[in-house]
C-alpha positions in Angstrom: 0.0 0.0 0.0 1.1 3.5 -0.9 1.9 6.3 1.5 -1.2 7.5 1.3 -3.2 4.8 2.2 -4.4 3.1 -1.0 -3.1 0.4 -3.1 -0.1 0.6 -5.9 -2.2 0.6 -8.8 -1.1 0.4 -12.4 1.4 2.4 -14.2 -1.1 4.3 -16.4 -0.1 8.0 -17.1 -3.0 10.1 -15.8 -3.2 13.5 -17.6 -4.0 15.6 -14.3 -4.7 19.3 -14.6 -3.2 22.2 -12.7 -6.1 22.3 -10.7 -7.4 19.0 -8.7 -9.3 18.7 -5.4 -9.0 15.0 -4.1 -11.8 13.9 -2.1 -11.1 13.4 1.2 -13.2 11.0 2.4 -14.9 7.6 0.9 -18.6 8.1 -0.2 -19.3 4.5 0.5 -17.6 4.0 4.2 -21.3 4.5 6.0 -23.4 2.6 3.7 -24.2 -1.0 4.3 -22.6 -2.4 0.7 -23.5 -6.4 1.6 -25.5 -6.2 -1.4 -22.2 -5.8 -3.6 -21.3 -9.4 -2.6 -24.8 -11.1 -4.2 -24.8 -11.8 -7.1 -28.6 -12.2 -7.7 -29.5 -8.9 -6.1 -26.7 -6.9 -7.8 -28.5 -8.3 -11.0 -31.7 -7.6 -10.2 -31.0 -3.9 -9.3 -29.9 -3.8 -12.6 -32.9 -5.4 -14.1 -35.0 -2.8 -12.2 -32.7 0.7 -13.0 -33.1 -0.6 -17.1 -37.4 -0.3 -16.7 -36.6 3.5 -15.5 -34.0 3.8 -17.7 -34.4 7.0 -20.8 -31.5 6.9 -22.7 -30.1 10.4 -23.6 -30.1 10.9 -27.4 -26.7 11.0 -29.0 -25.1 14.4 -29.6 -24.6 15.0 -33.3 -21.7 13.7 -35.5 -21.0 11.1 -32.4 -20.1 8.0 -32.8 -22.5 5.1 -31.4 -20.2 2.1 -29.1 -21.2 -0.3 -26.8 -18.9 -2.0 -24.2 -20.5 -5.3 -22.4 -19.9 -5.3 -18.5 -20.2 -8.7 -17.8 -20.9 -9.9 -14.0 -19.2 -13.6 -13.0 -20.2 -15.3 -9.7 -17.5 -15.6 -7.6 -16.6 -16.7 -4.6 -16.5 -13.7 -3.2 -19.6 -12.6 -4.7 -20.3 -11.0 -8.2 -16.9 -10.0 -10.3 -16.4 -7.9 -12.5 -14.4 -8.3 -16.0 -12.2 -6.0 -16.8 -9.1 -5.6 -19.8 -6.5 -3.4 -20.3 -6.1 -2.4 -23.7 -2.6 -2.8 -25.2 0.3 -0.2 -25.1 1.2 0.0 -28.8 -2.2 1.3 -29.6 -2.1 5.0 -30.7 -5.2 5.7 -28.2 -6.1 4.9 -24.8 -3.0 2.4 -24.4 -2.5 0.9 -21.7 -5.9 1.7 -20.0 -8.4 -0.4 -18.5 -11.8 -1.0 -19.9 -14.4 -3.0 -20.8 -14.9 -5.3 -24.1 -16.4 -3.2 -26.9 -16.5 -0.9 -29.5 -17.7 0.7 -32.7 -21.3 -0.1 -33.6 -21.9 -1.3 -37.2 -24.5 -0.4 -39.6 -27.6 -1.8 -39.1 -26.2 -3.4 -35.9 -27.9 -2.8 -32.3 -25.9 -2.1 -29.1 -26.3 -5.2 -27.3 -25.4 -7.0 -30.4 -22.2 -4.7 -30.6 -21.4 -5.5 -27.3 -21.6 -9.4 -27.4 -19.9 -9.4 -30.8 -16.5 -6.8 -29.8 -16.4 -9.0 -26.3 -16.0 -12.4 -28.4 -13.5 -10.8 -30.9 -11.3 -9.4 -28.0 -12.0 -12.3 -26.0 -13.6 -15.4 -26.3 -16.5 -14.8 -24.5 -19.3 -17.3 -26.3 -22.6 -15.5 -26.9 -24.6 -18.7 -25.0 -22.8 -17.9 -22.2 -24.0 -14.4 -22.3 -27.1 -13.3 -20.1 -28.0 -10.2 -21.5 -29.5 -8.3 -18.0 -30.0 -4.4 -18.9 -28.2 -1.6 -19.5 -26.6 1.4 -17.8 -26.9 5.4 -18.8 -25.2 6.0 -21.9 -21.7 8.1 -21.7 -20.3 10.6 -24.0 -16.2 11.3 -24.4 -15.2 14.3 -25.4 -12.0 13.7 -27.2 -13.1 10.6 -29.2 -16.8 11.9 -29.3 -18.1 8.4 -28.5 -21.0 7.7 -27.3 -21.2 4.6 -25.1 -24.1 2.5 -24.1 -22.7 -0.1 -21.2 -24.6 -3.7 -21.5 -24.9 -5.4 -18.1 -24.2 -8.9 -18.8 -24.6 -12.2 -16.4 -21.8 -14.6 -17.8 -23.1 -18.3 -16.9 -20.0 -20.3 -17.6 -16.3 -18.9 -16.6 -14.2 -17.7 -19.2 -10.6 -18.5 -19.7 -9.7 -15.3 -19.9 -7.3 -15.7 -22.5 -6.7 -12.7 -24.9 -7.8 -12.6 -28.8 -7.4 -9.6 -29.8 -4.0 -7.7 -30.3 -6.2 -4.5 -28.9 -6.0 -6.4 -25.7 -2.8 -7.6 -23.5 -4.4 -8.6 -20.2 -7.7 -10.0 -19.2 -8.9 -10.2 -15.1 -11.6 -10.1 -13.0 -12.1 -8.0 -9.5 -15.1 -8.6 -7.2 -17.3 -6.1 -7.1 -17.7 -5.8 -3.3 -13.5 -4.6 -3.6 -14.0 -1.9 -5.4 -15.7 0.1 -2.8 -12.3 -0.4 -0.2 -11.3 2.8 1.4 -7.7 1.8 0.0 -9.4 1.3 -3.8 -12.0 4.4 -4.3 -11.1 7.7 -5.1 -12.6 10.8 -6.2 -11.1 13.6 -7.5 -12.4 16.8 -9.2 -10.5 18.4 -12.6 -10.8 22.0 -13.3 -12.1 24.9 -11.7 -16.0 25.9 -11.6 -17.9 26.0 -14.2 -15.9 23.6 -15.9 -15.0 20.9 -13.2 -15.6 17.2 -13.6 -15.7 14.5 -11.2 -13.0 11.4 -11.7 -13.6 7.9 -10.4 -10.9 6.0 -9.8 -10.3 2.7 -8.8 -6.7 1.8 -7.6 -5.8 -2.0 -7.9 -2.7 -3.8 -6.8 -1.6 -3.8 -10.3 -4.1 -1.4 -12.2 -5.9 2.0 -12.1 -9.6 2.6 -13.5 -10.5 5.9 -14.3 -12.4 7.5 -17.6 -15.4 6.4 -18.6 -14.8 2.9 -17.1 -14.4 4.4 -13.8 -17.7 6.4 -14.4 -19.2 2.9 -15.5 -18.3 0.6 -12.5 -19.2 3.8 -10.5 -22.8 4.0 -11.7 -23.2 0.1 -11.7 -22.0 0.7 -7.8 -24.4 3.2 -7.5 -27.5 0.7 -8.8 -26.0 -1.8 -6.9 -26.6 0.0 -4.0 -30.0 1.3 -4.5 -32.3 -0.3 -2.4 
């Protein structure tokens, strides 16, 4: 564990601004988070935030993704597959995220997201238990716009790589994410043009971007009793 309390994390470059406040406590340290560690519930939360769910329209000239979050049962409770996309890539190397990508003409978002996870991969379509999805995300450099697709994997994967977009595939349970050594927050910028960073400091990786936004939203459902 680092001096200041959390774990190493990865050797990602984050592009920090001049200005940054760093959170100072945990959001999560009061909250009961036992339901991060079932699996069933964890899916039925998101099952129940999809019914609510109005996507935002997709700004103009974006371009449409989807990524596939898939949720293993462990024996810790629900996991969480992650990659990290590979360093001689000319964007983004290096940096953790989900399976996905472009969407295809004539080609819906779930279907995206179950084809880019077996092409980077493995991960079998029968396998896949498509359970809802998550508030679409905009980036602003690569004007994306992501739709996350909450998946329930039934059979383990071998998480063996496919794809030379991809040099490492793992899995983190859910329930660790919300550690006091693991969460941070920190907020870029100065008012009115601040935004609010999630990170997620592993023993060997850090999850921040829109990834970080994504487990933190799934946490957020998650939570919502």
């Amino acid at each position: 564990m680092s001096a200041l309390g959390r774990r190493q994390g990865g050797d990602q470059v984050i592009p920090r601004p001049a200005a940054v406040w760093v959170r100072p406590d945990n959001p999560w340290r009061t909250l009961d988070v036992s339901p991060l560690r079932d699996t069933t519930t964890v899916i039925d939360r998101v099952r129940r935030f999809t019914t609510t769910l109005e996507q935002v329209p997709p700004p103009p000239d974006s371009r449409p993704s989807a990524v596939l979050v898939p949720i293993l049962a462990g024996t810790d409770g629900p996991e969480i597959l992650l990659t990290r996309r590979s360093k001689h890539l000319s964007s983004h190397k290096g940096e953790v995220s989900f399976p996905g990508g472009r969407v295809d003409r004539d080609e819906s978002f779930v279907d995206a997201a179950i084809r880019e996870a077996r092409e980077e991969i493995g991960l079998e379509p029968h396998t896949i238990e498509v359970v809802g999805e998550m508030s679409a995300m905009a980036t602003y450099v690569s004007r994306s716009y992501i739709v996350p697709i909450v998946a329930h994997v039934t059979q383990r994967p071998s998480l063996e790589v496919r794809n030379d977009e991809v040099d490492r595939v793992f899995t983190v349970p859910l329930a660790e994410l919300v550690r006091q050594d693991t969460y941070s927050e920190e907020h870029w910028g100065l008012p009115p043009n601040q935004y609010r960073i999630h990170f997620f400091h592993l023993d060997e990786e850090t999850v921040w971007g829109v990834t970080g936004r994504m487990l933190h939203q799934l946490i957020t459902i998650a939570l919502s009793a």
